[in-house]
Legacy VTK file of the C-alpha trace (Angstrom):
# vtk DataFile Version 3.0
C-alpha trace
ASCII
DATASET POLYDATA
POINTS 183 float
0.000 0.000 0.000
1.268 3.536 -0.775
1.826 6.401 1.528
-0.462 8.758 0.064
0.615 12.017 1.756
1.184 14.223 -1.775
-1.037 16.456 -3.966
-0.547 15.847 -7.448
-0.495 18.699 -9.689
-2.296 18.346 -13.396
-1.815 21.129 -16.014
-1.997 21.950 -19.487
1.991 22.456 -20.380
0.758 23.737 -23.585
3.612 21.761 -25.487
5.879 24.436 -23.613
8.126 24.602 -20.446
8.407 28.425 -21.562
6.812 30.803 -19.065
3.693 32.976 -19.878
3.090 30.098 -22.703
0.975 27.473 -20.517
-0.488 27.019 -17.021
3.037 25.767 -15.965
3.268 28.897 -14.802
0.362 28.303 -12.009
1.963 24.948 -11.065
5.651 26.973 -10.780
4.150 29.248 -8.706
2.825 26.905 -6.270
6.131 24.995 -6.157
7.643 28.570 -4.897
5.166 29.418 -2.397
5.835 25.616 -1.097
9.055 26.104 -0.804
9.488 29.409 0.660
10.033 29.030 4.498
8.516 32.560 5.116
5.179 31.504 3.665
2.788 29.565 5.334
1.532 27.565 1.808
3.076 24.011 2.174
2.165 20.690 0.555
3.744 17.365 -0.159
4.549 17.654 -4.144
4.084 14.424 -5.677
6.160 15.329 -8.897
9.017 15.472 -6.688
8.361 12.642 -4.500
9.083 10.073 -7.696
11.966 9.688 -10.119
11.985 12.993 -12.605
11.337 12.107 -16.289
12.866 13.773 -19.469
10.110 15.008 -21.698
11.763 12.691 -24.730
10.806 9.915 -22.399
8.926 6.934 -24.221
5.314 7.468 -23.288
5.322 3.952 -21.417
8.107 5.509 -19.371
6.353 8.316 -18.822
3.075 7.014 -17.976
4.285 4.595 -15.413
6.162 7.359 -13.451
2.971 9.754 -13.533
0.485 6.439 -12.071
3.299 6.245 -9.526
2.972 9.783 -8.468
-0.469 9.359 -8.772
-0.599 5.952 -6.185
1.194 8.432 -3.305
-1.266 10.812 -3.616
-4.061 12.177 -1.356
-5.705 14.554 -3.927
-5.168 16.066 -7.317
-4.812 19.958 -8.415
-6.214 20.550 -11.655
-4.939 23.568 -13.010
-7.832 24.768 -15.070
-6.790 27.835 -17.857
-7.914 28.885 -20.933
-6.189 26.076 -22.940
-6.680 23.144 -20.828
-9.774 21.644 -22.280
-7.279 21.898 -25.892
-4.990 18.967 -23.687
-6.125 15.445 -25.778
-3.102 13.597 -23.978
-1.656 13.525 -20.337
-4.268 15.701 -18.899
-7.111 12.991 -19.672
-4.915 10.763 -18.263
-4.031 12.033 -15.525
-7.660 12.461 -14.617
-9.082 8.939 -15.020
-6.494 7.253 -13.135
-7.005 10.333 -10.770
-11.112 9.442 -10.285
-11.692 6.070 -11.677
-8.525 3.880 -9.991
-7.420 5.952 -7.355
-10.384 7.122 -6.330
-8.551 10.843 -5.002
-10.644 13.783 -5.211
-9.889 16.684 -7.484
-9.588 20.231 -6.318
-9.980 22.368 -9.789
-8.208 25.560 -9.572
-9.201 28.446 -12.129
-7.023 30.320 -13.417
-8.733 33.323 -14.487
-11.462 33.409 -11.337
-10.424 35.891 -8.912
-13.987 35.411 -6.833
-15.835 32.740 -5.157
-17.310 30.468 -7.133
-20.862 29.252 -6.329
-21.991 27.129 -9.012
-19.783 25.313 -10.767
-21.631 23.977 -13.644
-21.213 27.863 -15.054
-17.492 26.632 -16.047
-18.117 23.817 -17.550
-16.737 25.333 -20.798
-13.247 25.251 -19.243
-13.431 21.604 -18.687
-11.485 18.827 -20.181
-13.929 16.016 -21.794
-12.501 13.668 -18.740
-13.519 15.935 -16.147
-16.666 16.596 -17.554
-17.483 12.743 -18.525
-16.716 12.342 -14.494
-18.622 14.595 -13.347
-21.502 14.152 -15.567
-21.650 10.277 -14.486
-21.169 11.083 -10.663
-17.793 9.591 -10.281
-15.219 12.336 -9.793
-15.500 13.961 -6.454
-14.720 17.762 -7.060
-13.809 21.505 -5.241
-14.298 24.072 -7.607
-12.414 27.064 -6.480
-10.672 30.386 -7.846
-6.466 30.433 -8.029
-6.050 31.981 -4.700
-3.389 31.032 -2.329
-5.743 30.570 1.211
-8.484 28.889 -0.914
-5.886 26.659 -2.747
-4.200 25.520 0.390
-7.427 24.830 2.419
-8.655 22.661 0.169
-5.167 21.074 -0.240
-5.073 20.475 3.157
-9.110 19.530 3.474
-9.647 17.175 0.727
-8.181 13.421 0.122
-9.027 9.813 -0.778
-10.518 10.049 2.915
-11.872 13.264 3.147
-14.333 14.026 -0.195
-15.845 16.807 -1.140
-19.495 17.469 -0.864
-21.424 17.689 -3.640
-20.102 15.205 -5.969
-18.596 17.016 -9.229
-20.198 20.123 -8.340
-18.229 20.847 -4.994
-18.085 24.060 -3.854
-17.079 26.464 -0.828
-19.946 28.480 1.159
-20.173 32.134 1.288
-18.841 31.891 5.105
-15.450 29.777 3.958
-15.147 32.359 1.508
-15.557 35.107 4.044
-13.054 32.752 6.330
-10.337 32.796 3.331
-10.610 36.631 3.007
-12.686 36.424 0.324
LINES 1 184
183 0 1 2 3 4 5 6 7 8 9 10 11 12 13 14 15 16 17 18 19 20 21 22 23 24 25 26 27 28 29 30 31 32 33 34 35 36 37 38 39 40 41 42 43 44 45 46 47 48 49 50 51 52 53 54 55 56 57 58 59 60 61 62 63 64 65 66 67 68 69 70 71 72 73 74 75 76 77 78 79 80 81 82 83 84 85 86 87 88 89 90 91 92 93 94 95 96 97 98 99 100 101 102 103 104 105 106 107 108 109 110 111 112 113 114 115 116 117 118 119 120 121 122 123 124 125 126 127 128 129 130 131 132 133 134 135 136 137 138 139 140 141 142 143 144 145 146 147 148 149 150 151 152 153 154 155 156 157 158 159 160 161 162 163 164 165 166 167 168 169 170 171 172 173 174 175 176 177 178 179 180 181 182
């Protein structure tokens, strides 16, 4: 049995490590207010808890290294931007083995929301087909919340494969979290 003490991080690279091309930049940011001693933001990075992999890795390679990271894991960030729905590779992936094997719950993180978000099914636009197939068939157990630090690390430290959100797909904070978040 794995230690599942990590958050795994899913986003749209976008084809591109280059910043301001691709949501890496969200999941860069993250990494720096994790490792910052002077900020209170912490979580167990499961991208750095397995073996690093070259993106000229052979896809079997690759894929076995991302269901690893995805077997220590307590919950997944999905990193939700204006591309991601484009992803038609690792994203999907990540996703069903996310929901359907390791039964983690996702905490989906929008990139251009800067206020509470109250009903969900609004941004269902922004969602990859995965997400939305999960959803839609009451399997995927999701947060839907803006890209803001104290939301982001509540629900990091909230949510896992023993703590699920309410609500099903359609998961959601209350106006008094919000309030509690400085929102």
């Amino acid at each position: 049995m794995a230690y599942r003490n990590g958050t795994y991080i899913a986003f749209h690279a976008n084809g591109t490590n280059i910043p301001g091309k691709s949501d890496i930049d969200y999941y860069n940011l993250m990494r720096a207010w994790s490792s910052n001693p002077d900020d209170d933001f912490t979580m167990v990075n499961s991208h750095e808890k397995a073996s690093s992999v070259r993106d000229s890795s052979k896809q079997a390679t690759l894929a076995a290294s991302l269901m690893e990271r995805l077997r220590n894991s307590r919950n997944m960030v999905l990193i939700i931007g204006d591309t991601t729905k484009a992803d038609d590779d690792w994203v999907p992936f990540e996703i069903s083995k996310a929901v359907d094997q390791f039964k983690i719950p996702i905490i989906a993180v929008y990139t251009h929301k800067a206020t509470p978000i109250h009903n969900p099914a609004l941004l269902k636009g922004y969602w990859p087909m995965a997400l939305a197939l999960r959803i839609n068939n009451d399997t995927a157990h999701v947060i839907h919340i803006p890209f803001k630090k104290t939301v982001l690390l509540a629900a990091i430290q909230q949510f896992s494969h023993n703590n699920l959100p309410s609500g099903k797909g359609l998961g959601c904070y209350s106006d008094s979290a919000y309030k509690s978040f400085g929102l």
